[in-house]
C-alpha positions as a printed Julia matrix, in Angstrom:
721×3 Matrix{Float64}:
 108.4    99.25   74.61
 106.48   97.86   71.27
 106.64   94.05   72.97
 105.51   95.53   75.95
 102.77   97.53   74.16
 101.72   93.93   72.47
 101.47   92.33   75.8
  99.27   95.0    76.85
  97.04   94.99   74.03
  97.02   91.08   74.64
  95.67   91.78   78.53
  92.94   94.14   77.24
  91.57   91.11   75.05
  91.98   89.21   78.54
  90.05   92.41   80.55
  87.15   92.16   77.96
  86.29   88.87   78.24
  86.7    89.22   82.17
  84.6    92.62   81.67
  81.81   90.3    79.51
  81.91   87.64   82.0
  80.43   89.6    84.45
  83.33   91.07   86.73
  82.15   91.94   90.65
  81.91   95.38   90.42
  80.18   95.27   86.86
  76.5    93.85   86.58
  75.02   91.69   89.18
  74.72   88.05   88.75
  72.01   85.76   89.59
  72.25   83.89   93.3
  71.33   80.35   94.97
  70.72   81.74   98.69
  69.38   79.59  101.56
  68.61   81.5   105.06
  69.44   79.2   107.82
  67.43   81.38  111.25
  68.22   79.98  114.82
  64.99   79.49  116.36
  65.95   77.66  119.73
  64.36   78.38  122.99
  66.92   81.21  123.72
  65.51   83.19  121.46
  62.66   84.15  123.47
  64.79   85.66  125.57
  67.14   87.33  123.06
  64.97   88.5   120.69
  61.78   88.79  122.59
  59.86   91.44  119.08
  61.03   88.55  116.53
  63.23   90.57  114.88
  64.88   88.16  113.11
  61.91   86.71  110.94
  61.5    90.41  110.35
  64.76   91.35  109.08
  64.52   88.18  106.95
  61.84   89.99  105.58
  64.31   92.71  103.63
  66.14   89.61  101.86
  62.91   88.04  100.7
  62.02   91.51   99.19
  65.23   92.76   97.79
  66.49   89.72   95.63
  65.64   89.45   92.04
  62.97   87.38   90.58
  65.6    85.1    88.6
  67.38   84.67   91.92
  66.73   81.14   94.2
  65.97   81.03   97.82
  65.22   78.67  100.22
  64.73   79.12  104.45
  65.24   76.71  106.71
  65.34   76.71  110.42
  67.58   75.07  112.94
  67.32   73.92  116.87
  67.71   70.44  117.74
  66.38   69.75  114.56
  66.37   71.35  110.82
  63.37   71.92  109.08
  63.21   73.13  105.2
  60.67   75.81  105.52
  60.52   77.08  101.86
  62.48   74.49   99.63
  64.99   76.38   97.42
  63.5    77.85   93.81
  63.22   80.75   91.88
  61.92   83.49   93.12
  58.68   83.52   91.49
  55.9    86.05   92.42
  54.32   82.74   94.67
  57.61   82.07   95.98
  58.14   84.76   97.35
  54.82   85.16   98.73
  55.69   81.74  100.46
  58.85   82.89  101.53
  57.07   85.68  103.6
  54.05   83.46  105.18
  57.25   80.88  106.24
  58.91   84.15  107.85
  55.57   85.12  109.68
  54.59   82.1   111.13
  58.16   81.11  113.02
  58.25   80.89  116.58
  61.15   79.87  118.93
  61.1    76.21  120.4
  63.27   74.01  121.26
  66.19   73.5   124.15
  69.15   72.45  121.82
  71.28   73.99  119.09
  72.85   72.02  115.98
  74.85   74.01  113.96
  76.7    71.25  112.74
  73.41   69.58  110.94
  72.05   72.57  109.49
  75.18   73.21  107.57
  74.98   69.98  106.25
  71.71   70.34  105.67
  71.84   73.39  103.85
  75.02   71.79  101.22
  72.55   68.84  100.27
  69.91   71.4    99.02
  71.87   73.62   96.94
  71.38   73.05   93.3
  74.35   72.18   91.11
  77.19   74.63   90.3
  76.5    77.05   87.41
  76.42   80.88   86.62
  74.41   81.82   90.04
  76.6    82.24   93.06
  75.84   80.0    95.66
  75.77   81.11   99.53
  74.62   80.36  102.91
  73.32   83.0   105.11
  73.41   81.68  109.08
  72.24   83.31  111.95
  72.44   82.39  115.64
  72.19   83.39  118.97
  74.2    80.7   121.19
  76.96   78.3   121.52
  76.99   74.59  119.35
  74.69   72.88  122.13
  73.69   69.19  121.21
  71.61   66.91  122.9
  73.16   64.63  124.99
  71.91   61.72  123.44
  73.14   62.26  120.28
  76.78   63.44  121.37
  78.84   65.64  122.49
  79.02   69.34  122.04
  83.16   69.61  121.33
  82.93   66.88  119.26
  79.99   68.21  116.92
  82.53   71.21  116.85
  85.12   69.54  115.65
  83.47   67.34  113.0
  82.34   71.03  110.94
  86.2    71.95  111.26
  87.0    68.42  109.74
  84.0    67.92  107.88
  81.95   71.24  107.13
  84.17   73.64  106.41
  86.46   71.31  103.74
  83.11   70.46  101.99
  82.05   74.06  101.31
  85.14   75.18  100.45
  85.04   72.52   98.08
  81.74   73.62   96.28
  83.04   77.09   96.52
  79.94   78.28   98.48
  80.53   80.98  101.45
  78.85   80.96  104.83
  77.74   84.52  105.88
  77.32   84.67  109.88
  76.01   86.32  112.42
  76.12   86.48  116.29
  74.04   89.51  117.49
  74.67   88.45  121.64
  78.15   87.93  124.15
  76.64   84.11  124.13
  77.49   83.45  120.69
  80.21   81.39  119.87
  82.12   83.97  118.0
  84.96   81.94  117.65
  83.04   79.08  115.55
  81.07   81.39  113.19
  83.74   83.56  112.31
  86.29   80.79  111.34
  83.34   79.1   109.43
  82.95   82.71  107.67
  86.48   83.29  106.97
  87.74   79.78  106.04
  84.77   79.75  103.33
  85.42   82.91  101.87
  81.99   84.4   103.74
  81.77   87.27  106.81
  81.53   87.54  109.97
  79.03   90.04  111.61
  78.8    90.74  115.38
  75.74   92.41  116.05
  75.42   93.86  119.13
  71.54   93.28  119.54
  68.51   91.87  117.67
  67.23   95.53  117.18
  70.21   95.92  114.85
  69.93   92.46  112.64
  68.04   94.03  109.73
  71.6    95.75  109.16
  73.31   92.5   108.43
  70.71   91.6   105.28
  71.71   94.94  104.26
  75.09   94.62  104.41
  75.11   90.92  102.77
  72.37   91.88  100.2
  75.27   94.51   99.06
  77.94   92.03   99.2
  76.2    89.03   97.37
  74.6    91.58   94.8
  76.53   94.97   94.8
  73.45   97.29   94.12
  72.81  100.67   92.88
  72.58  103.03   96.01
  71.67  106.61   96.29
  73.37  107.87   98.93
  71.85  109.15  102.06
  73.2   112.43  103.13
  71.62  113.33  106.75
  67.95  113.36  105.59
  68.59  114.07  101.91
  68.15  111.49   98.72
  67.99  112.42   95.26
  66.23  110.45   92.78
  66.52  111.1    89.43
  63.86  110.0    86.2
  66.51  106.83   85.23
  65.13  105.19   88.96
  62.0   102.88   88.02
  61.81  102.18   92.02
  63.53  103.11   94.94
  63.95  100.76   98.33
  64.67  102.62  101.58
  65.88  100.45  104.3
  66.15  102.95  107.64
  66.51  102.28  110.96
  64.08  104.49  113.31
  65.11  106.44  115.82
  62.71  105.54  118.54
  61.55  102.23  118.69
  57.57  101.98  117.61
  57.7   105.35  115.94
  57.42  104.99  111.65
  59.75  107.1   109.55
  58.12  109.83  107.77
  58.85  110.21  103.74
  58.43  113.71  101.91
  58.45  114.17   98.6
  60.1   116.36   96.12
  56.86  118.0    95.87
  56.39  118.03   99.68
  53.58  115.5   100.31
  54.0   113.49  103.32
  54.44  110.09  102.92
  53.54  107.03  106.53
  52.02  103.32  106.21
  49.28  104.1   105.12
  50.09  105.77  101.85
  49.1   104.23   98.59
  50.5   103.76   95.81
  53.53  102.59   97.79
  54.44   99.47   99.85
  55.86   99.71  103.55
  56.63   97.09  105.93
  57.17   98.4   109.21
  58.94   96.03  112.35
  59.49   98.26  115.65
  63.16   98.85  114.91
  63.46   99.74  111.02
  61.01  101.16  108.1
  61.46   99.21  104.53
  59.78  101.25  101.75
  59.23  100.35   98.38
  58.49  103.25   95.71
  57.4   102.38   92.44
  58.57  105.21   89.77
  59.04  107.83   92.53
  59.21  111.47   91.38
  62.37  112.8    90.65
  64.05  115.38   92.72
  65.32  115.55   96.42
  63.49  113.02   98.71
  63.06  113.8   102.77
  63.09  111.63  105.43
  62.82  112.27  109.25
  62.47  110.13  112.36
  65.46  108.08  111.22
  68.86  107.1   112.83
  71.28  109.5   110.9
  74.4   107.61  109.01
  72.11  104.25  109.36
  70.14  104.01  105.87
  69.93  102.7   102.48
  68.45  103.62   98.88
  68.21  100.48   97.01
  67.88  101.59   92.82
  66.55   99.87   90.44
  67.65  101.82   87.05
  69.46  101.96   84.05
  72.35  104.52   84.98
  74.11  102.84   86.71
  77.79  103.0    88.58
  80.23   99.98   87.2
  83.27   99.43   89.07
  85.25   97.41   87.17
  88.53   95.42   87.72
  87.43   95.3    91.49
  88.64   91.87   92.74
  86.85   89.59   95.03
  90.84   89.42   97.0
  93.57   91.61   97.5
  97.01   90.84   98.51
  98.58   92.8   101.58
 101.43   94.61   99.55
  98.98   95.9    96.83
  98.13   99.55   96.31
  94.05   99.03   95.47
  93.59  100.39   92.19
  89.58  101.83   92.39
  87.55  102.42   89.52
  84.37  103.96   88.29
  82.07  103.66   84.89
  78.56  105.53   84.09
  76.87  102.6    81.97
  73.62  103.85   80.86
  71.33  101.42   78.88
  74.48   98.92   78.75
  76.75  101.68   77.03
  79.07  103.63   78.89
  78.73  107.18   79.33
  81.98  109.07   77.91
  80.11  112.37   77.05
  82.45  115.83   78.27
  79.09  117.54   79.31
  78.06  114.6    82.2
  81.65  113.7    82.69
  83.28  116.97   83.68
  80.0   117.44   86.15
  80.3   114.39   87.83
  82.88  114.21   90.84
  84.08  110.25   91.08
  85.21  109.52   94.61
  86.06  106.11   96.51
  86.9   105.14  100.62
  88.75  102.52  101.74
  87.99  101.76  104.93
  89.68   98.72  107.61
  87.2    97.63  110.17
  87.7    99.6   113.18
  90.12  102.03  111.07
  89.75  105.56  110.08
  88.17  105.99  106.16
  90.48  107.06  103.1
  88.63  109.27  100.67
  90.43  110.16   97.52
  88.9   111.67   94.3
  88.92  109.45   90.94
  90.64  110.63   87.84
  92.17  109.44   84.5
  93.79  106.64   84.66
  97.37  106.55   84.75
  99.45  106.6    81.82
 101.13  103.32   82.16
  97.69  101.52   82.34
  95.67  103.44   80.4
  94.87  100.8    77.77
  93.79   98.6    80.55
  90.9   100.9    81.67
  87.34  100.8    79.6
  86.59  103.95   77.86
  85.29  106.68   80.4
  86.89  105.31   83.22
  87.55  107.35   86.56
  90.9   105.69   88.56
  91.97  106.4    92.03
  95.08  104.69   93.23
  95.14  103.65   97.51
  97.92  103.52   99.62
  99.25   99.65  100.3
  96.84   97.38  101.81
  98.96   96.06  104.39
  97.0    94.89  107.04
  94.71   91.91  106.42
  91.01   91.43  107.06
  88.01   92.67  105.62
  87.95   96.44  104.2
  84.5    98.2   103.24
  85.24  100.11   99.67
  82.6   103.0    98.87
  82.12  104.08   95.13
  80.1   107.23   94.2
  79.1   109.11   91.16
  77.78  112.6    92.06
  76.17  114.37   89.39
  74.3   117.8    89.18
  70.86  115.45   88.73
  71.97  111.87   89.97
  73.49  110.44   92.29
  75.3   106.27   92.39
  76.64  104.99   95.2
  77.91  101.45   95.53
  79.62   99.39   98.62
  81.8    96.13   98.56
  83.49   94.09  101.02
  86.79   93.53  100.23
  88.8    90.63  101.56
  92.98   91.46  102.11
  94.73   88.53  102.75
  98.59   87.3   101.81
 101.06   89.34  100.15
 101.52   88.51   96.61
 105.33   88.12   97.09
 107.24   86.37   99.68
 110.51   88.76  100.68
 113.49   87.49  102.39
 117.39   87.87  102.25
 119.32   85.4   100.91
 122.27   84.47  102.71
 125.69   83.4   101.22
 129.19   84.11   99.72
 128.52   86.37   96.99
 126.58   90.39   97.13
 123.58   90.65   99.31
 120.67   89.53   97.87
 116.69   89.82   98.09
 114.52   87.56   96.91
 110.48   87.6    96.01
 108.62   85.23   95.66
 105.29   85.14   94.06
 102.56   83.54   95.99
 101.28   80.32   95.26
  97.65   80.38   93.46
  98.5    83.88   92.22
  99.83   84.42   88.85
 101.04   88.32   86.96
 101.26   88.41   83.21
 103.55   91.3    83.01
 105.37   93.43   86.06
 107.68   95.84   85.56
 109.47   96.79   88.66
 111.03  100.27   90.4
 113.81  100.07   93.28
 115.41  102.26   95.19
 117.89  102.17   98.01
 118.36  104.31  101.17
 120.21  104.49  104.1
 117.63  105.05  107.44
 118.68  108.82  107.75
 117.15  109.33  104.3
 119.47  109.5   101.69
 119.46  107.94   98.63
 121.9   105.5    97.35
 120.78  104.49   93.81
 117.57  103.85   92.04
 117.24  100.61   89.45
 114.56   99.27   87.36
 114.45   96.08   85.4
 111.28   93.65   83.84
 110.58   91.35   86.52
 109.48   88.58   83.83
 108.61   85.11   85.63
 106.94   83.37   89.15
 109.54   85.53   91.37
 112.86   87.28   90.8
 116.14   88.55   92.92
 117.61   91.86   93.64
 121.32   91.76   93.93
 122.7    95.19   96.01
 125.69   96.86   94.68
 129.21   95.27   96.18
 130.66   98.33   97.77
 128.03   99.07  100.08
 128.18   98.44  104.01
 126.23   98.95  106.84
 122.03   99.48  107.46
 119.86  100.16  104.45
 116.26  100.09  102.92
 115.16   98.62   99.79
 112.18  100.47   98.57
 109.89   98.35   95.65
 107.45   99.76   93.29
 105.56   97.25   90.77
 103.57   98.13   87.93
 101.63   95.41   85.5
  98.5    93.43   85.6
  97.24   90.31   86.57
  96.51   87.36   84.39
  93.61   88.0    83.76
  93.83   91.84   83.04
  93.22   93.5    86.25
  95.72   96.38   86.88
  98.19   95.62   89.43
 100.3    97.89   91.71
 102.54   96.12   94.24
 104.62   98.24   96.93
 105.88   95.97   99.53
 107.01   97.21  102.94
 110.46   98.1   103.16
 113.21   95.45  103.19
 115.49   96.54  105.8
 118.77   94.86  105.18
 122.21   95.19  107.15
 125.25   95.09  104.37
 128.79   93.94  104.91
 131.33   96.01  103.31
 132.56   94.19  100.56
 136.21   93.92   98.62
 135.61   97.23   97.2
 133.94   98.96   99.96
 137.28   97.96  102.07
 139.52   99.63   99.49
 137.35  103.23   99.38
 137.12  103.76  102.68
 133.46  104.53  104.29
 132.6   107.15  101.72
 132.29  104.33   99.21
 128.29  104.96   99.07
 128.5   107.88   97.24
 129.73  105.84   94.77
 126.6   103.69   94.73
 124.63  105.32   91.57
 127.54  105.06   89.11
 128.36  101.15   91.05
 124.77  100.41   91.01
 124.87  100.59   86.83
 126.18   97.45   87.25
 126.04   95.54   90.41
 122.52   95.95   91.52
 119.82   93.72   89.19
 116.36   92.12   89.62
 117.13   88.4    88.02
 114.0    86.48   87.09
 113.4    83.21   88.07
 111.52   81.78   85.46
 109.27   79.62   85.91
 107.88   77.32   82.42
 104.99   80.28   81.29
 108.23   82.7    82.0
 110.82   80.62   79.79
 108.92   81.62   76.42
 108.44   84.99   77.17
 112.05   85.8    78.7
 113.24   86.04   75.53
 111.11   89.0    73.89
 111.95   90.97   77.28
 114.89   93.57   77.07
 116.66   94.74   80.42
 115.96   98.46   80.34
 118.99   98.85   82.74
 119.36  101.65   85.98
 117.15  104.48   86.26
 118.47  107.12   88.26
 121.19  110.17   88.41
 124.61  109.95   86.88
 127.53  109.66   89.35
 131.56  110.39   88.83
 133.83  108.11   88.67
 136.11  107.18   92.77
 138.86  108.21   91.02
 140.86  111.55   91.98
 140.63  113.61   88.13
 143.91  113.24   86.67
 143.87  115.35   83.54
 142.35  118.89   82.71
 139.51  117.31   80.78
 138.7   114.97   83.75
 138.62  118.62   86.0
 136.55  120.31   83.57
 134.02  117.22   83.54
 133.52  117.41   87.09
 133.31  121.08   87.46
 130.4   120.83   84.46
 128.06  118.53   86.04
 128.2   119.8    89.04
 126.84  122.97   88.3
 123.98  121.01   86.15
 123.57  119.56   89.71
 122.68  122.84   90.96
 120.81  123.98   88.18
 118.26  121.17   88.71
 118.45  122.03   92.29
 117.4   125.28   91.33
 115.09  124.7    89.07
 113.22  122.28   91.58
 113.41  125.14   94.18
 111.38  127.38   91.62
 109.13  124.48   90.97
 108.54  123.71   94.57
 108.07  127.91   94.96
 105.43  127.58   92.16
 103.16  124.69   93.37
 103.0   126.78   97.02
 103.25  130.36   95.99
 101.82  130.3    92.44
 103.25  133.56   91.05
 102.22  134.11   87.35
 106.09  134.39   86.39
 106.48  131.06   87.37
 102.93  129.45   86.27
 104.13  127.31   83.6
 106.64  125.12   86.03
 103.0   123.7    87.19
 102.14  120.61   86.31
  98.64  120.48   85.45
  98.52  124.16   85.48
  94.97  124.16   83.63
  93.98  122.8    86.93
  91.36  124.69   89.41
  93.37  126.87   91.9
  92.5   127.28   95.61
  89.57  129.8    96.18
  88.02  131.35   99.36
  84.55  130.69   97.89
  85.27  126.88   96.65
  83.2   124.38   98.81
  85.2   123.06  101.75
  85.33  119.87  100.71
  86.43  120.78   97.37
  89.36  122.99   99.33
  90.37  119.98  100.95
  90.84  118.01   97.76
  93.08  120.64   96.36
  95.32  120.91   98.99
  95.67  117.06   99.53
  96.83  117.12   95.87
  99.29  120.2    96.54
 100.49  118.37   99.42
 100.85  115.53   97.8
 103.12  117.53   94.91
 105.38  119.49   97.71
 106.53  115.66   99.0
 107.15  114.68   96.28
 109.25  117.97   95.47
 110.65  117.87   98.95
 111.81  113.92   98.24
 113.8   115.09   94.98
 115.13  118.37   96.1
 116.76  116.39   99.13
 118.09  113.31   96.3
 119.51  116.4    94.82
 121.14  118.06   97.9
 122.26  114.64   98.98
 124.29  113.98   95.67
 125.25  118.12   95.13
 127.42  116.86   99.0
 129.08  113.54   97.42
 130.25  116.09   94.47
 131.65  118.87   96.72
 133.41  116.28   99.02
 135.15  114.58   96.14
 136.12  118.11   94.38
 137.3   118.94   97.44
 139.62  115.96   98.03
 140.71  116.19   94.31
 141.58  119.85   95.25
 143.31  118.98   97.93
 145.87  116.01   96.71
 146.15  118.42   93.43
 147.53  121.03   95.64
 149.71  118.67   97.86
 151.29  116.76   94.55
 151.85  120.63   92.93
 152.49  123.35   95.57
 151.9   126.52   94.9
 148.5   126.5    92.91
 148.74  127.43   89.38
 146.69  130.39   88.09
 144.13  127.9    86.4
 143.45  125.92   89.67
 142.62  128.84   91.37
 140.61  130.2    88.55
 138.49  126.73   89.27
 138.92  126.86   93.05
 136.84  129.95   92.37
 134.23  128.5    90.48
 134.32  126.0    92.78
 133.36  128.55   95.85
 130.65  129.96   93.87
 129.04  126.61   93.03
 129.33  126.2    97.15
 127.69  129.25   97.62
 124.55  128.61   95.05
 124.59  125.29   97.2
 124.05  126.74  100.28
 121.56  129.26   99.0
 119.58  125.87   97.45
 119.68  124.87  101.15
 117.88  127.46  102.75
 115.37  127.43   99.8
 114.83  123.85  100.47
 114.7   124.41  104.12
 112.25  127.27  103.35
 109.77  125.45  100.78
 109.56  122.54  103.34
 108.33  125.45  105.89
 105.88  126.41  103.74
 104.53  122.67  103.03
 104.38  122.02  106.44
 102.0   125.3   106.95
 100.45  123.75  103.86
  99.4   120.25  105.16
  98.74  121.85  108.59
  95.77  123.37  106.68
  94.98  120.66  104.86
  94.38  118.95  108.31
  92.56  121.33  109.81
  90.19  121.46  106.94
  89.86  118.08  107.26
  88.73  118.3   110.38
  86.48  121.24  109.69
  85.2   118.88  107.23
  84.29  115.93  109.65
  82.86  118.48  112.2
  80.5   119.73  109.2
């Protein structure tokens, strides 16, 4: 444990300078952006309002004067319409006569030379992130005379995309109609590390410069809650972006103080196109902000301030197998903000979210024990389920204080597992191997197993350091037949970034080995004591994993002790068995009384709660806040229910190998002596307290499936609201 503390320690150095380095979810960085706009002839017909210069519009407002931008335009030809620079007052002045004045012309459409355009006027690679932000309405359509179409196609597969991935600069895309060749600017998205966006009409395109100003920049947002902002006096200016609800009708603003707010307002700035309302307020007045005539659930509240919501150790990529550790940090003025009277007022959530999938919301909370050190003071951690699927995920971070509220959105890209799993064939004990992905590297993992057959019963839990590039788990000789190998990894990456890894389920098919043959097909319930010493994760080491091997000690199995196959032979041997199996049903006991407490809550048995200090479920608690508190008790019951059933399943492998001792005993002596019986008795009564552990389990799982049937109906209650 002290090496592994040191190696910790020597991560946090590692998290620091990632932290100072400006990490994604931390500060925003300066960017090199160029806006490439289709404006071929088909855009009359598609975007007859010239939405598109319009939308442009937000971009040009919303990016920071030490960002760089530069427009061009694309048809047959490519024109540079403002040359790439700083975004200077004049620039971006420019930016927004250039955006103005475009018209569509033109019968052909080169995507192919715009790209290549757009490489040759980015500026050199430095601290700014570099991207390209595309946007057409049609197919690649060339003129004849200069080739053809398929071709032009294939050179940016061959040419385009291995040159930008090259500079490291992403293509963002959009198609906003059916005509759009989908298929070419979503693989020119996805193999530059960029995104895709189908939009499904140019009313809706000022939505995409929203969603890749937060994605480029990751900026403060107050969230909009049906017609509700709050703004509080750390905001020096506010930028809503809304989309109207009838076309050609402005949004109307009401302030805290309930003056009505249109166009022609002063003292603020508002650029109106027929589909969406962009406001700027300079220092608005604090308190709750009103606005009507919008599309509810379509809005944002750009901040410019000095509270602000950090999210730190958020990574640009996940792997499929990891379980996305979320986190939240109040940095006011630069310094985080630890102090108990805005902390304990502030409720930290975060949503994962697949495209097309249902959201996940969970509540953030200290982090967890095992990583605490890797967390920055005042940090708020939330642990997801495993990724699993790839794609792109939408994460939402909030802060929501009694007088502020932070909101902040990322795009999150899931792609490969970070291990490789397969079985290794062979002579020798089953084996599974990982291996670590190429490109990714873990400083430290330490690693949980657990096997079970597919009815549910637990054979033997094991955990070992997983030093190295990948490692091997070797199953226990005397087991036969289907079973599941459950992993659970804990550790960071290289660079500091807390890691949790839970691969699916490796279902592997075991033949029954020299010992297995000998003990008959009982042999599993042998597998805790057997898995001691036959089931091991061993390393492979790669060069980095040779010099640390050595300073790593094996911390051997985790899991409950199991008798020896043996039949007892002597009265010790008897009196040994007969002792730990009532322990066995004393902790079966004592996690009925547990699993009583966490539903029932009766003061006698307050103290078995964990977290007992906790807030307990009351009829006047906001529903949302209900729901919260019964995902958590939920959450305790399974795991209850999952250790009361370990229990049960091993308090079964005791009684049948008592009884088969009691049996050959009384076969090899006759008559039973006066002793035997005296422990046949206790024997009966340990049956008995079994049996009555049984129904208690049977009954707590009752009562946590009345339990999460409420949960889900809040839930729903919830979503109605």
């Amino acid at each position: 444990m002290v090496r592994f503390a040191k190696k910790i320690g020597i991560l946090c150095i590692f998290g620091v300078l990632a932290l100072a380095l400006g990490p994604r979810g931390g500060e925003a960085r300066e960017i090199q952006l160029l806006m490439a706009l289709d404006i071929s002839g088909s855009m009359k017909t598609t975007d007859p309002l010239r939405l598109l210069p319009k939308s442009a519009h937000i971009m040009v407002e919303l990016l920071d004067e030490k960002d760089s931008l530069g427009i061009l335009t694309f048809e047959d030809a490519t024109l540079t319409r403002l040359a790439r620079g700083p975004l200077t007052p004049a620039q971006r002045r420019k930016g927004f006569q250039e955006l103005t004045r475009l018209q569509p012309q033109g019968l052909w459409t080169d995507i192919h030379q715009v790209t290549a355009e757009a490489l040759k006027a980015f500026g050199p690679p430095g601290e700014a992130k570099r991207a390209l932000l595309l946007i057409s309405d049609g197919q690649m359509d060339i003129d004849p005379l200069k080739g053809n179409s398929k071709a032009f196609v294939e050179r940016v597969h061959q040419e385009i995309i291995p040159a930008y991935k090259k500079a490291c600069i992403p293509i963002y895309t959009v198609a906003f109609t059916p005509e759009s060749d989908h298929v070419l600017l979503k693989t020119l998205a996805e193999q530059t590390g960029g995104r895709f966006l189908l939009i499904p009409a140019a009313g809706d395109l000022h939505q995409a410069f929203t969603k890749f100003y937060e994605d480029l920049k990751g900026p403060q947002v107050a969230p909009l809650v049906g017609n509700h902002f709050l703004i509080d006096p750390q905001v020096q200016e506010a930028i809503l972006v809304v989309t109207r609800s009838r076309q050609g009708k402005p949004v109307i603003l009401e302030t805290p103080k309930g003056q009505k707010l249109g166009p022609a307002s002063k003292g603020i700035r508002w650029f109106s196109a027929p589909t969406f309302d962009m406001v700027t307020l300079p220092k608005p007045e604090p308190g709750n902000w009103t606005v009507s005539g919008h599309k509810e659930g379509d809005g944002r509240v750009i901040l410019m301030t000095d509270l602000k919501l950090d999210c730190p150790h958020l990574p640009e990529e996940a792997g499929a197998d990891e379980a996305l550790m979320a986190g939240a940090l109040l940095i006011n003025k630069s310094q985080p903000v630890t102090a108990p009277e805005v902390m304990n007022q502030t409720v930290f959530t975060a949503e994962l979210q697949a495209e097309g999938g249902k959201p996940v919301q969970l509540r953030l909370g200290n982090p967890p024990a095992n990583q605490k050190d890797l967390w920055p003071p005042g940090a708020r951690v939330a642990r997801f389920p495993a990724l699993g699927a790839p794609g792109i995920w939408n994460l939402k971070i909030r802060a929501l204080g009694k007088t502020f509220q932070r909101e902040r959105n990322f795009s999150l890209k899931v792609s490969t597992p970070w291990y490789k799993v397969q079985e290794v064939t062979g002579d020798g004990p089953t084996q599974v191997e990982f291996l670590l992905t190429p490109g990714r590297e873990v400083a430290q993992m330490v690693g949980r197993f657990s096997i079970s057959d597919p009815a549910g019963g637990v054979a033997g839990t094991f955990g070992h350091p997983l030093p190295g590039r990948g490692f091997r788990f070797t199953f226990p000789p005397d087991l036969s037949g289907p079973y599941l190998l459950n992993v659970h990894l804990t550790g960071a990456t290289a660079s500091g970034r807390p890691l949790v890894l839970q691969p699916p389920p490796v279902k592997v098919n075991l033949s029954p080995g020299a010992v297995a043959s000998k003990m008959g097909p009982k042999s599993a319930a042998a597998a805790s004591d057997m898995g001691l010493k036959g089931a091991t994760a061993v390393p492979e080491m790669g060069p980095k994993a040779a010099a640390v091997a050595p300073e790593i000690e094996p911390k051997g199995a985790i899991g409950a002790s199991s008798p020896a196959a043996a039949v007892p032979k002597t009265r010790s041997r008897k009196w040994l068995w007969i002792g730990a199996l009532g322990l066995a049903a004393m902790v079966i006991t004592l996690g009925t009384l547990v699993a009583v407490a966490y539903v029932f809550r009766p003061p006698a048995l307050r103290f078995l709660i964990l977290g007992a200090a906790d807030e307990t479920l009351t009829d006047d608690m906001p529903p949302e806040k209900q729901n919260l508190l019964l995902r958590a008790q939920v959450e305790s019951l399974q795991k209850e229910k999952g250790k009361l059933l370990a229990d049960l399943g091993e308090m079964r492998q005791q009684i049948e190998k008592l009884t088969s001792s009691k049996e050959e005993l009384e076969a090899r002596l006759g008559e039973p002596s006066k002793e035997y019986k005296e422990k046949s008795k206790v024997i009966k009564e340990l049956e008995q307290r079994l049996e009555e552990a049984e129904k208690e389990a049977k009954s707590v799982q009752e009562e946590y499936m009345a339990l999460y049937a409420r949960s889900q109906k809040e839930k729903q209650t919830l979503k109605k609201g």
